[in-house]
Rosetta silent file (secondary structure, phi, psi, omega in degrees, C-alpha in Angstrom):
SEQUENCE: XXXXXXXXXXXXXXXXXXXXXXXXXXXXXXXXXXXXXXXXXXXXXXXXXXXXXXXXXXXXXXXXXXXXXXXXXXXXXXXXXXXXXXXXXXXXXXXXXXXXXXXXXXXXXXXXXXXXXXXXXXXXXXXXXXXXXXXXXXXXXXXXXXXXXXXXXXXXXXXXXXXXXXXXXXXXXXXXXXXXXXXXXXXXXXXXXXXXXXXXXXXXXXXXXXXXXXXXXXXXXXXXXXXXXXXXXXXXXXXXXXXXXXXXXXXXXXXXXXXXXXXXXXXXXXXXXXXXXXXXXXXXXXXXXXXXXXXXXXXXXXXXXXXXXXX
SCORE:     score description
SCORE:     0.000 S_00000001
   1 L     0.000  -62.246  164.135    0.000    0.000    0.000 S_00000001
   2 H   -25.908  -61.930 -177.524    2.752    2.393    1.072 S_00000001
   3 H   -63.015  -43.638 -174.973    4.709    1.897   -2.295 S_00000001
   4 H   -79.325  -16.793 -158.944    1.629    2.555   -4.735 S_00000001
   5 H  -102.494  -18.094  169.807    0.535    5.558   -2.498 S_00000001
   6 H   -73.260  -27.242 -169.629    4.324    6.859   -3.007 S_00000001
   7 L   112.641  -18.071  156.350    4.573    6.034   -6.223 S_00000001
   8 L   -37.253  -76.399  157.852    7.033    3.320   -6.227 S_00000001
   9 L   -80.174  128.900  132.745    5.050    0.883   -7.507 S_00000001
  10 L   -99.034  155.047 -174.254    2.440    1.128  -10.261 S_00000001
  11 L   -96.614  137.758  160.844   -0.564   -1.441  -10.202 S_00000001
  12 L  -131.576  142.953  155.499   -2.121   -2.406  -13.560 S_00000001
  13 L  -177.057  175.763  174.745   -4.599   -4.866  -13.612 S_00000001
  14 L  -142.467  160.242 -166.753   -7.667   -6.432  -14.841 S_00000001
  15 L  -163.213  156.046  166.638  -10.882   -8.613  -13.421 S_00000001
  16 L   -89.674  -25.713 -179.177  -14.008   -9.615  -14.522 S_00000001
  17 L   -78.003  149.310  173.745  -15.147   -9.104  -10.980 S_00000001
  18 L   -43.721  101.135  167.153  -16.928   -5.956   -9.501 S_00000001
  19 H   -63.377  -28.841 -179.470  -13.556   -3.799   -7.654 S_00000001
  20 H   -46.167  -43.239 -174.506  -16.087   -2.558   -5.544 S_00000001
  21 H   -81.798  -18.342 -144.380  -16.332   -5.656   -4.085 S_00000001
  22 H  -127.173  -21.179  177.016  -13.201   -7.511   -4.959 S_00000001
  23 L  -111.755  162.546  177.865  -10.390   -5.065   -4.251 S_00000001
  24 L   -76.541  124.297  172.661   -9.325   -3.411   -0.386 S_00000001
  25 H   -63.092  -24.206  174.908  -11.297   -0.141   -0.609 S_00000001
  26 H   -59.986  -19.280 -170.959   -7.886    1.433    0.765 S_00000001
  27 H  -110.993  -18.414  156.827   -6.528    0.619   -2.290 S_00000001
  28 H   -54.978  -31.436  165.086   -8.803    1.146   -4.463 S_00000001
  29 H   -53.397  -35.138 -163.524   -9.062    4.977   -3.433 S_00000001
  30 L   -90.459  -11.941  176.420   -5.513    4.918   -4.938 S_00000001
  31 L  -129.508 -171.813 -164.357   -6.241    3.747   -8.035 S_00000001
  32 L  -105.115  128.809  172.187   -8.383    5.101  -11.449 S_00000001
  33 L  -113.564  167.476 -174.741  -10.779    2.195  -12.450 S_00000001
  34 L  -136.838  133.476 -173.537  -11.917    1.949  -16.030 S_00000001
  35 L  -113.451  100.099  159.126  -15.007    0.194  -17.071 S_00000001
  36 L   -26.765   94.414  157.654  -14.587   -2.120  -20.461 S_00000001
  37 L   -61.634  163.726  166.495  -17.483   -1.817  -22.366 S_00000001
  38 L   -68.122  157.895 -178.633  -18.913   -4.559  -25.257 S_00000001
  39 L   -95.440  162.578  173.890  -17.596   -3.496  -28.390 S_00000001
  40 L  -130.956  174.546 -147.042  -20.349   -2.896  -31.090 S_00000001
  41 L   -50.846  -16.949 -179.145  -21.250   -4.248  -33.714 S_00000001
  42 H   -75.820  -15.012 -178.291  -19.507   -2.170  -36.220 S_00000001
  43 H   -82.375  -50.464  175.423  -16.092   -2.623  -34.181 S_00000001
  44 H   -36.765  -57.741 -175.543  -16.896   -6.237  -34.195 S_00000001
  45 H   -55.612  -30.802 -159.449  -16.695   -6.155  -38.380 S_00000001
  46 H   -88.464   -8.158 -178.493  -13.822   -4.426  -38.625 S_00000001
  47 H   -84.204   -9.160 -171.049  -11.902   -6.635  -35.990 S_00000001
  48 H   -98.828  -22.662  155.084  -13.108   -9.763  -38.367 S_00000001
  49 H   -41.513  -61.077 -158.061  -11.740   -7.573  -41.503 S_00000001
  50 H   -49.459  -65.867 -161.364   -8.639   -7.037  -39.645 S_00000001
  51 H   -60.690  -50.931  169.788   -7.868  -10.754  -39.137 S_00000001
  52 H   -33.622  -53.623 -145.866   -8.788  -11.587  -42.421 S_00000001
  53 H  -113.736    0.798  153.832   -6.790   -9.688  -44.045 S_00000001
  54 L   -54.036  103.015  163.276   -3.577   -9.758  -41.321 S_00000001
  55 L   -49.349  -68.559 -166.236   -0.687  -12.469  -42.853 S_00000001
  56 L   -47.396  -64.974 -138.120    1.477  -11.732  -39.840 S_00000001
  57 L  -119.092  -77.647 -159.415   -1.161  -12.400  -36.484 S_00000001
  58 L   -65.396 -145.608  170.971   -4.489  -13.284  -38.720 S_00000001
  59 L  -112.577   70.198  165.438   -5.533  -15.757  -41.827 S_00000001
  60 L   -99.491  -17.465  151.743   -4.437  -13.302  -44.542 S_00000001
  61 L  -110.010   56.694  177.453   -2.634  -16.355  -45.770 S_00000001
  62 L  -141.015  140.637  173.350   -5.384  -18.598  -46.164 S_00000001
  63 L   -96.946  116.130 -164.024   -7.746  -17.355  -49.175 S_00000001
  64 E  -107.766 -171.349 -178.190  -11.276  -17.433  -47.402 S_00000001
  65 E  -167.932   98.089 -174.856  -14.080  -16.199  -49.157 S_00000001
  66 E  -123.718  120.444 -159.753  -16.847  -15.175  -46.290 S_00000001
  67 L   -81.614  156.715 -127.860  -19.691  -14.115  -47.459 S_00000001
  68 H   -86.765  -43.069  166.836  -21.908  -11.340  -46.060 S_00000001
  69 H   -50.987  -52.254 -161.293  -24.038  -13.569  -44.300 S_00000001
  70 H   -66.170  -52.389 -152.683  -21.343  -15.255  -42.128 S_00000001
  71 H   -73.584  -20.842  179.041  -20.096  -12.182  -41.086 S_00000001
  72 H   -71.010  -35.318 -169.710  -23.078  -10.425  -39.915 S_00000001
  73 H   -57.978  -56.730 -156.671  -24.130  -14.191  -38.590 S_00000001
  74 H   -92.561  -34.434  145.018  -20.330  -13.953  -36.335 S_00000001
  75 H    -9.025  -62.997 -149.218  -21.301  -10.050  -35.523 S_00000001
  76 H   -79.270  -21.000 -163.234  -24.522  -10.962  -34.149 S_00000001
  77 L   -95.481   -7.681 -163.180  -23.470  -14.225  -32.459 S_00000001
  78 L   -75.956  -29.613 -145.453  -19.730  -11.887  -30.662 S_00000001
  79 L    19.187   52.337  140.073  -22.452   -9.576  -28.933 S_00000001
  80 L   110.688   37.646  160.940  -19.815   -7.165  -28.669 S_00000001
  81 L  -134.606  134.883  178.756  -17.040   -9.531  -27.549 S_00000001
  82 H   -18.790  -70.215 -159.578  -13.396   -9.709  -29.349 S_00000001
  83 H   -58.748  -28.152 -170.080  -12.561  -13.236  -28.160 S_00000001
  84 H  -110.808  -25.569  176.566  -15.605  -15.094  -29.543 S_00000001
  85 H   -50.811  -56.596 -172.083  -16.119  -13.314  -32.989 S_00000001
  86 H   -50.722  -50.328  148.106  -12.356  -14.268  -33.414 S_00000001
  87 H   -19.275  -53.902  174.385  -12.780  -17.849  -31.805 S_00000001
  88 H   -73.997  -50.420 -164.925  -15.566  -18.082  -34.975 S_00000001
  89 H   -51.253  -43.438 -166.380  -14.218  -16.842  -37.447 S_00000001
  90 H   -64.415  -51.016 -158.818  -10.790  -19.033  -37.147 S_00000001
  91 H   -62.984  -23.014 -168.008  -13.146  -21.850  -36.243 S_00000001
  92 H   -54.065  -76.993  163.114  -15.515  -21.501  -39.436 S_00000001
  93 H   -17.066  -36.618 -102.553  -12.218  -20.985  -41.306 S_00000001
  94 H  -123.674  -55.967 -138.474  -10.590  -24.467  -39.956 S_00000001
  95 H  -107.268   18.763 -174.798  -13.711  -26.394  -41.078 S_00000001
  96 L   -85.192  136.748  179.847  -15.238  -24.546  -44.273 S_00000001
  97 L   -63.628  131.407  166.406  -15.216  -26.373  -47.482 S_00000001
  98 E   -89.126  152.453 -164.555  -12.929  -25.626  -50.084 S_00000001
  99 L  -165.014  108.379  174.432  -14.132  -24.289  -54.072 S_00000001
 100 L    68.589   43.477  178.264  -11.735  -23.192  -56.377 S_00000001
 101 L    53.544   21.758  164.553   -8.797  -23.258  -53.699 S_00000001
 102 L  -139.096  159.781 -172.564  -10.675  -20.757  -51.081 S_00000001
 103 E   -84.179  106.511  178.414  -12.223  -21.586  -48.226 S_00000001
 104 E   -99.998  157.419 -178.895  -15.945  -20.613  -48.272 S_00000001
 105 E  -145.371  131.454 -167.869  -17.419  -20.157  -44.992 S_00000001
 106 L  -123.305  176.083  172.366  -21.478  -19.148  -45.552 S_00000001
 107 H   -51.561  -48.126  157.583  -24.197  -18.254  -42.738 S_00000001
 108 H   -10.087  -84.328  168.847  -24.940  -22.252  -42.131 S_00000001
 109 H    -8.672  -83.631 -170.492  -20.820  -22.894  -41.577 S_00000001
 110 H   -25.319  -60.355 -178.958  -21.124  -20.107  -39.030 S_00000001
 111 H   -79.900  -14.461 -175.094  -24.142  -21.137  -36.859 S_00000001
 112 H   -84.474  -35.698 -178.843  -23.051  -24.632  -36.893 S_00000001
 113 H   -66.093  -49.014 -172.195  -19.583  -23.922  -35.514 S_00000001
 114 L   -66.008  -35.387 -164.268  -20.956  -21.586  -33.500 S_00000001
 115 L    99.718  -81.241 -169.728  -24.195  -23.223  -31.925 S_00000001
 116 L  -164.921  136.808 -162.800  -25.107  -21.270  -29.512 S_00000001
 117 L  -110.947  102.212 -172.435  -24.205  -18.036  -28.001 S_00000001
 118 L   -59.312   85.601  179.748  -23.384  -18.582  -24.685 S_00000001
 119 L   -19.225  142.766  159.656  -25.134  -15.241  -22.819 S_00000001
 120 L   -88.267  127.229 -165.300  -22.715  -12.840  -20.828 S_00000001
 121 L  -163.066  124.842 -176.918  -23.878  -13.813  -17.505 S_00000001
 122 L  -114.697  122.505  174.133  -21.934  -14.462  -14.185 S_00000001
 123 L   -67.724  -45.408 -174.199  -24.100  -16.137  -11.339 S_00000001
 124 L   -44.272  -45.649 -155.218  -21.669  -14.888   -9.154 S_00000001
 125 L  -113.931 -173.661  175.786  -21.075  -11.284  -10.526 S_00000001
 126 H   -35.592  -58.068  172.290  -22.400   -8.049  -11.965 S_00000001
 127 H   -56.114  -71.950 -174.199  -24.232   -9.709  -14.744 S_00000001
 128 H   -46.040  -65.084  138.970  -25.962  -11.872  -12.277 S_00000001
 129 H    -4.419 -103.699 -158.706  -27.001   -8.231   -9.983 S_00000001
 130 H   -27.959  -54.833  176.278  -27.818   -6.166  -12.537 S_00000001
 131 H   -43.535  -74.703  176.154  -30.370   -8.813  -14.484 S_00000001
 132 H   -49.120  -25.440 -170.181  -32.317   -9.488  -11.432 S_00000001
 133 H   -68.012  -47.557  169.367  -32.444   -6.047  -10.575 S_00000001
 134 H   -57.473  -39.112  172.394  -33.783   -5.279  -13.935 S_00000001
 135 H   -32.607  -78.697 -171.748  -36.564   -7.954  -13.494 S_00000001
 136 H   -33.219  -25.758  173.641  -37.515   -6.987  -10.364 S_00000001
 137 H   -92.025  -23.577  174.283  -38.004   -3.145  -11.607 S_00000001
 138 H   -63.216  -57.235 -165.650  -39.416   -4.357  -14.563 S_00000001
 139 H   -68.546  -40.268 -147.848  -42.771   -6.230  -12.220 S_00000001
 140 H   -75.311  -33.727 -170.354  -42.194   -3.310  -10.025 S_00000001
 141 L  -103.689   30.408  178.495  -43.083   -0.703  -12.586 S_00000001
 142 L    59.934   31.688  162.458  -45.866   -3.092  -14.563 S_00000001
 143 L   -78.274   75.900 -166.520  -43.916   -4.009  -17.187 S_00000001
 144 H   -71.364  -30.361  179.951  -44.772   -7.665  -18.510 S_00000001
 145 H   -75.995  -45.618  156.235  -42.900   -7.419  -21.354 S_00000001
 146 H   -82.137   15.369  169.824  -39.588   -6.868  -19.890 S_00000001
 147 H   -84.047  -16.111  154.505  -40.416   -8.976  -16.989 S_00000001
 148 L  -102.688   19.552  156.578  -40.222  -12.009  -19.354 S_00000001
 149 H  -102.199  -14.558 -178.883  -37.208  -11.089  -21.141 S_00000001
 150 H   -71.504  -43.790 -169.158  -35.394  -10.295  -18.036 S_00000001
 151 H   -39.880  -59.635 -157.823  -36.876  -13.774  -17.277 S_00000001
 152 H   -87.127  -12.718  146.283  -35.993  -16.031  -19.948 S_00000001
 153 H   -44.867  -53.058  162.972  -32.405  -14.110  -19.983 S_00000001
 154 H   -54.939  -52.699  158.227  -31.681  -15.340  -16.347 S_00000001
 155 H   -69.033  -61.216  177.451  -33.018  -18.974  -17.327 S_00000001
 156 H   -27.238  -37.967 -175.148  -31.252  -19.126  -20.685 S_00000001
 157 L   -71.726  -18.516 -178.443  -28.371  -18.299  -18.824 S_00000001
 158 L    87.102   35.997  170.725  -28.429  -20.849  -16.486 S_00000001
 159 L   -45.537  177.905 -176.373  -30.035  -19.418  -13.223 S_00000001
 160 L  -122.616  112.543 -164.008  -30.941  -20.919  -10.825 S_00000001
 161 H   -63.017  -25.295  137.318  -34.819  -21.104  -11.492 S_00000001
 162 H    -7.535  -72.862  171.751  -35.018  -21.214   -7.796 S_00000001
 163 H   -54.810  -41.535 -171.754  -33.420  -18.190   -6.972 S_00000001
 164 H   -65.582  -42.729 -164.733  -35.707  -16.241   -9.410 S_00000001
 165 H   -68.082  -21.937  172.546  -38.989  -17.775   -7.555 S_00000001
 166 H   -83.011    6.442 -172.133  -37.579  -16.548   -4.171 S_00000001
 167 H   -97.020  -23.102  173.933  -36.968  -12.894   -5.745 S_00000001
 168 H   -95.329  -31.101  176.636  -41.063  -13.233   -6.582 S_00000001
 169 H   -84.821  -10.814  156.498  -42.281  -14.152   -3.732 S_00000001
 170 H   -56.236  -65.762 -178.786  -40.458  -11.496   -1.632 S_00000001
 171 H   -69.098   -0.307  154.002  -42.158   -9.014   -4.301 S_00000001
 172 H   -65.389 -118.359 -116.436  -45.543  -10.475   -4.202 S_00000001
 173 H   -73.192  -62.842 -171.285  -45.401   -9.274   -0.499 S_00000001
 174 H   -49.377  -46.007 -157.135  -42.843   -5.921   -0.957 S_00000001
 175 H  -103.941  -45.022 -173.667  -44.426   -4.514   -4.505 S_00000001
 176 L   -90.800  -77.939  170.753  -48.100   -5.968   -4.929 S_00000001
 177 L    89.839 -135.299 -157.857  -48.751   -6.329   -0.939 S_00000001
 178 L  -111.967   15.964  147.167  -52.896   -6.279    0.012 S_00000001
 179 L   -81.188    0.816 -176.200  -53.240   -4.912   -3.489 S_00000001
 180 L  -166.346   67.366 -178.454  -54.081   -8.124   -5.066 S_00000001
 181 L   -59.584    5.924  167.673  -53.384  -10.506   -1.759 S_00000001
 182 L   -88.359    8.988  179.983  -53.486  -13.646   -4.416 S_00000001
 183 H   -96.743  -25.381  179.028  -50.458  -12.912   -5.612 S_00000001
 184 H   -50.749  -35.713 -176.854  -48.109  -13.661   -3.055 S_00000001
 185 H   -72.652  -28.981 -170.039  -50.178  -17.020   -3.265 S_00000001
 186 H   -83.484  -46.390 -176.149  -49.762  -16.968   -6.961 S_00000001
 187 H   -70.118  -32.328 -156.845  -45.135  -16.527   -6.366 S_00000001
 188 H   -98.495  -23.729  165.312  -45.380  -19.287   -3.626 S_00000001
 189 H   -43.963  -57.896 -158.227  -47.734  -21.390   -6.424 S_00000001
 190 H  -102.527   -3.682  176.589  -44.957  -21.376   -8.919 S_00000001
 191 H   -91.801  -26.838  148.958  -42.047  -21.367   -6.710 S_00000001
 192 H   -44.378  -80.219 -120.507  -43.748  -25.504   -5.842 S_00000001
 193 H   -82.071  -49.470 -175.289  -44.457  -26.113   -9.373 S_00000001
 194 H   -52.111  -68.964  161.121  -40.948  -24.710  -10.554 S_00000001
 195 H   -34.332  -61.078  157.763  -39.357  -26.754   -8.071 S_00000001
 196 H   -33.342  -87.699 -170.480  -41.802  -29.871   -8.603 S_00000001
 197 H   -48.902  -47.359  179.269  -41.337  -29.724  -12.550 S_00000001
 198 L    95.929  169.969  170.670  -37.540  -29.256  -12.716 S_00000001
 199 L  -103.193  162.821  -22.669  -36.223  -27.135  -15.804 S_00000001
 200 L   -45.028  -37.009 -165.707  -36.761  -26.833  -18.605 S_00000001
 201 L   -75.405   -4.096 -177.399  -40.472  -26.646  -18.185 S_00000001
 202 H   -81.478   13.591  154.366  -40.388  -25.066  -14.584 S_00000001
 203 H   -59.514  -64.207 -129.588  -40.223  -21.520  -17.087 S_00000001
 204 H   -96.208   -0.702  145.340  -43.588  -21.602  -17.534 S_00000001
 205 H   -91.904   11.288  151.886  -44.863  -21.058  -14.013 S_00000001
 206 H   -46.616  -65.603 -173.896  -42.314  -18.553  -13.447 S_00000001
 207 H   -48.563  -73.051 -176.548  -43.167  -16.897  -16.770 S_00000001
 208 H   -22.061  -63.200  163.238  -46.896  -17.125  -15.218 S_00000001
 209 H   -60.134  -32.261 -176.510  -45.819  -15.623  -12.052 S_00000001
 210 H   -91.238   -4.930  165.218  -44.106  -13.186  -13.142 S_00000001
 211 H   -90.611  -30.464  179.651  -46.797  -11.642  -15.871 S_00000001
 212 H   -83.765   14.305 -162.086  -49.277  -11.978  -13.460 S_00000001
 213 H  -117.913  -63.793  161.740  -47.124   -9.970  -10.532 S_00000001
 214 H   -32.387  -57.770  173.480  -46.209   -7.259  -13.511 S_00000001
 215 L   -83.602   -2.100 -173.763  -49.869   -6.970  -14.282 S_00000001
 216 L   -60.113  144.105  152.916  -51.050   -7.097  -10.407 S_00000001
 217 L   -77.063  156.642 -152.322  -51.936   -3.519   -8.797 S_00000001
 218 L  -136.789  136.504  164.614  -49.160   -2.369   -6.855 S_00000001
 219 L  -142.366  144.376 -175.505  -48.761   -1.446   -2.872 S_00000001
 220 L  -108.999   12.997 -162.003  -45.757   -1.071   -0.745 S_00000001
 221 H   -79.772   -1.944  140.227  -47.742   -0.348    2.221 S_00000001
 222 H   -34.664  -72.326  179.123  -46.446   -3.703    3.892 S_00000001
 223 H   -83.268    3.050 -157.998  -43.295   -3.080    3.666 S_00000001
 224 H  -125.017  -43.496 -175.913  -44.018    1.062    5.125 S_00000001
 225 H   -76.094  -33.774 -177.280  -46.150   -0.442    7.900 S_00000001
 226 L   -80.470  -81.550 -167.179  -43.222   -3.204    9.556 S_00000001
 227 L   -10.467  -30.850  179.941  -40.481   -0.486    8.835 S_00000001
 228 L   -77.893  -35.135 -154.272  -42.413    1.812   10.900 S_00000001
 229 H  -104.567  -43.153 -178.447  -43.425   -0.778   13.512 S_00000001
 230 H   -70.845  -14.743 -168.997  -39.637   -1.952   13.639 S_00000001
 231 H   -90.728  -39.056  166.231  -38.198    1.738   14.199 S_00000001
 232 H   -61.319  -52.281  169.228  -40.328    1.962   17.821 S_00000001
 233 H   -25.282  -78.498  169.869  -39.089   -1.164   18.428 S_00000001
 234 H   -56.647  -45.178 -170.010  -35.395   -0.220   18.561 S_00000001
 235 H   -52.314  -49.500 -154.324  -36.654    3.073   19.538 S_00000001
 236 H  -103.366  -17.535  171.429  -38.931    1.946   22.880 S_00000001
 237 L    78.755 -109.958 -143.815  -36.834   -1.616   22.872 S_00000001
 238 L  -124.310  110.522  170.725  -39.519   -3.768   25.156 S_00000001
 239 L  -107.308  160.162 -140.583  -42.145   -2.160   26.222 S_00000001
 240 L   -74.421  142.887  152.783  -44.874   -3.992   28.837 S_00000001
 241 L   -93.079  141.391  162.804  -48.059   -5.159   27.095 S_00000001
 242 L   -22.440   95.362 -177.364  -51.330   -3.799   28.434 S_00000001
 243 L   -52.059  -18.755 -160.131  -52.358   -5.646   31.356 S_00000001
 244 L   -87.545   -5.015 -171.539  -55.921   -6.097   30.113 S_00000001
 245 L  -105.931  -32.518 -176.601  -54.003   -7.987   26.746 S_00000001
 246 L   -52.706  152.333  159.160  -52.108  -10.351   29.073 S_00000001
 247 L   -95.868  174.230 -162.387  -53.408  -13.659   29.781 S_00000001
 248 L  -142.627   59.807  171.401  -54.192  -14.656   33.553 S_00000001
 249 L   -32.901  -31.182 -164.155  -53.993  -18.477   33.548 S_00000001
 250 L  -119.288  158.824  177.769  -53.652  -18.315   37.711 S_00000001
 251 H   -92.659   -5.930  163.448  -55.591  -16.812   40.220 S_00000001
 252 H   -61.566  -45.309 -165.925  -52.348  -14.780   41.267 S_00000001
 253 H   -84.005  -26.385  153.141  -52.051  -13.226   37.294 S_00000001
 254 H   -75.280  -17.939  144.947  -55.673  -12.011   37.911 S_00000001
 255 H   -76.988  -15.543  164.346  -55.654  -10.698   40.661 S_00000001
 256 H   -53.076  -26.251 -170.004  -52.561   -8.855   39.568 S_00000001
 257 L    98.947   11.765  177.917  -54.947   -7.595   37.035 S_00000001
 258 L   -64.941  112.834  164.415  -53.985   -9.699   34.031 S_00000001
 259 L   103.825  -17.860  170.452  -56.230   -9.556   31.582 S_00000001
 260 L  -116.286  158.429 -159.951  -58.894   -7.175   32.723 S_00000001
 261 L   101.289   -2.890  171.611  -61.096   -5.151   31.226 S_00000001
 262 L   -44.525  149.876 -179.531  -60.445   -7.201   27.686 S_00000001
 263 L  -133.057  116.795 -165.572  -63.132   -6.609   25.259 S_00000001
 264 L   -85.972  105.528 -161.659  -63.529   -9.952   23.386 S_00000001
 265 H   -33.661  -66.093 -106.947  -63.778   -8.641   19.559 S_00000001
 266 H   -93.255   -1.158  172.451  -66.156  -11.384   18.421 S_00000001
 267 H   -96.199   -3.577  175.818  -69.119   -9.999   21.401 S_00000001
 268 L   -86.399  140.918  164.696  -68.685   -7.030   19.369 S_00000001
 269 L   -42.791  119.162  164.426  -71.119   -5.701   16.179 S_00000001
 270 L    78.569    1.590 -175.474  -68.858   -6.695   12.880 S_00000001
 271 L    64.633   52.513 -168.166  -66.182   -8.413   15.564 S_00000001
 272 L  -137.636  169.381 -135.107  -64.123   -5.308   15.846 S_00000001
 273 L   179.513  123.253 -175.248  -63.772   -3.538   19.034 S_00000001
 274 L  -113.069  115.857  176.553  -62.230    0.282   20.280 S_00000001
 275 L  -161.290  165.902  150.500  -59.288   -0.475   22.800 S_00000001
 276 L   -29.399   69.344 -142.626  -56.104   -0.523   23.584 S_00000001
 277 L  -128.702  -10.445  172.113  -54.082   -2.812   21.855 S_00000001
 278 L  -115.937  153.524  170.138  -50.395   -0.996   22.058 S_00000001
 279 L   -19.966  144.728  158.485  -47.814   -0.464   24.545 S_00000001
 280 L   -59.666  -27.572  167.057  -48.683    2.974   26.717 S_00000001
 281 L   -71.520  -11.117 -169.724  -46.078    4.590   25.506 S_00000001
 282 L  -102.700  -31.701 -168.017  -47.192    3.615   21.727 S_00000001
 283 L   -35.872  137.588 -170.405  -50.612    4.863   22.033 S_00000001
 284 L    49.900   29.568  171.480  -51.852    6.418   18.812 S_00000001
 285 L   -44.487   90.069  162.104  -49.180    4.804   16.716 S_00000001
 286 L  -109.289  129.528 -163.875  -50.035    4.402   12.880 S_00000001
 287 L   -99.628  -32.188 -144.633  -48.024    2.062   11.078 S_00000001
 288 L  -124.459  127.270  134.277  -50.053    0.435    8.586 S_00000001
 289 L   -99.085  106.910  155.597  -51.352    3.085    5.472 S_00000001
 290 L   -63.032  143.066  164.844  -53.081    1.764    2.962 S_00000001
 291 L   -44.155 -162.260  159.434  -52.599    1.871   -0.639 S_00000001
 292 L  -147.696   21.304 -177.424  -55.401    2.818   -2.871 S_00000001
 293 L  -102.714  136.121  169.597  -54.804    0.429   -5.660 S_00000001
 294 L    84.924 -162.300  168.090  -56.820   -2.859   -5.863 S_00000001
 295 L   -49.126  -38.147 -167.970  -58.008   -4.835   -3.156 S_00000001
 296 H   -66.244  -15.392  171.815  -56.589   -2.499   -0.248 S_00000001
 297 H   -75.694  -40.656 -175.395  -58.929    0.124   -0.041 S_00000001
 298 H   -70.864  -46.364 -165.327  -61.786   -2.644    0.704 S_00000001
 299 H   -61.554  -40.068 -138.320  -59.509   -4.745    2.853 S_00000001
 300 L   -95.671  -11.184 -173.263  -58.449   -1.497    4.710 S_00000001
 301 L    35.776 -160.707 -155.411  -62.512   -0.757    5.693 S_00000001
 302 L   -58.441    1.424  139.551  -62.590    2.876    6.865 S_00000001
 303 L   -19.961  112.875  170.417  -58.712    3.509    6.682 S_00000001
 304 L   -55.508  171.814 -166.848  -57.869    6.712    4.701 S_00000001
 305 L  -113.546 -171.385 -169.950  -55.342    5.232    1.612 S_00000001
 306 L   -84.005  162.423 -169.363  -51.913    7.206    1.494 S_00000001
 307 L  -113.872   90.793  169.664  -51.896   10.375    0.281 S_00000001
 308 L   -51.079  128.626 -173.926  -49.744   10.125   -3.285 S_00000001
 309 L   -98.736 -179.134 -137.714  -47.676   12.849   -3.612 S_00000001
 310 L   -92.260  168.343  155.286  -48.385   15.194   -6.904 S_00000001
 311 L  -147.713    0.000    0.000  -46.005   15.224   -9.518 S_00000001
């Protein structure tokens, strides 16, 4: 550390991995990071020109003859990376038939060598982060259509179809919430049947869940009501329940006064009941707002919904 922050040493390097994560933040302060981008496609042609027509490093002495097709076909298949456009081309090259002493390599050649275009996707990494995040913002802002392409990106890719069904049923509760309370029932549905089926075919209740969670009305008022209810917590740590809430099992906890004065809901009109029900110190508490999307205004009876602000 000393030596790089004098200047002794300089560090060069490179990773695939996130330095936020992956390098000592002291030393990272010390150095300039640079973010690689994919190259596009037009960089892509000109590095498959390049090679071609390189003696020295490329096949400029092999007479190819790659027709217009291939090359857009090993463009399209690089998705902006160096190493596998190059990877094709030489392989296309290796195994392309010759006519008339050149090597033709056609769109076919191309797709056959190639296959399949392995997504850039890290479970581990950035790629892995980012994707879900886009799902998840995808359901969150009612988006079905990029809520199955983030989907079937993450399964193509080889998620772990698992993983995705616990990121919906956390957002069935966090995003939809008491605006549609079937959906969390709908994410816990397909996170069985996903499991149960196995992949491939565990996409489609994933796919399911996740169009219907996208098209769902959306309330966070769930996740605004414990947040609320956990900040007294820490705030008041443990404060006494109500003796009238206590139970009095003994004739000692009732005469203590456990337990009286309870007003048993269900002797009440509609089972509902005006008491006490929080710590003294808590009194006139409100945690839980409703939404006004959906189900939650009905659920919520004579709650006011949240007041949206204007924008």
């Amino acid at each position: 550390m000393p030596h790089v922050e004098s200047g002794l040493l300089t560090l060069i390097g490179a990773t695939t991995e996130n330095p936020s994560f992956e390098v000592n933040a002291a030393l990272l302060s010390r150095c300039r990071v640079l973010r690689l981008e994919p190259l596009d496609d037009g960089d892509v042609a000109r590095l498959i020109d390049r090679a071609l027509a390189d003696e020295a490093r490329g096949l400029g002495t092999v007479a190819v003859d790659l027709q217009s097709e291939a090359r857009a076909a090993i463009v399209r298949l690089a998705h902006g990376d160096a190493r596998t456009a190059l990877t094709a081309l030489e392989a296309a090259v290796e195994t392309a038939p010759v006519a008339d002493g050149r090597r033709v390599v056609d769109q076919a050649l191309v797709e056959d060598v190639v296959q399949r275009r392995v997504l850039l996707y890290d479970k581990a990494g950035d790629q892995h982060y980012d994707v879900i995040s886009a799902f998840i913002k995808s359901i969150r802002g009612s988006d079905p259509d990029a809520a199955v392409y983030w989907l079937a990106r993450m399964l193509d890719s080889g998620e772990d179809p698992l993983f995705v069904a616990r990121r919906l049923v956390i957002l069935a509760s966090e995003d939809v919430g008491l605006a549609d309370p079937q959906a969390l029932a709908v994410a816990v549905a397909a996170q069985q049947a996903a499991h149960f089926v196995g992949m491939p075919e565990g996409f489609y209740p994933l796919a399911e869940a996740a169009l219907y969670l996208a098209l769902a009305p959306k309330s966070n008022s769930v996740g605004r009501a414990y947040a609320a209810a956990i900040e007294d917590v820490q705030r008041f740590g443990a404060a006494p329940v109500p003796l009238h809430l206590r139970n009095a099992p003994t004739g000692l906890m009732k005469a203590m006064g456990y337990g009286k004065g309870y007003k048993y809901a269900h002797d009440h009109e509609g089972g509902r009941v005006d008491q006490q029900h929080l710590p003294d110190q808590l009194v006139g508490r409100r945690y839980y707002v409703p939404g006004d999307a959906g189900a939650e205004p009905r659920l919520a009876g004579g709650r006011a919904p949240r007041k949206r602000p204007v924008e």
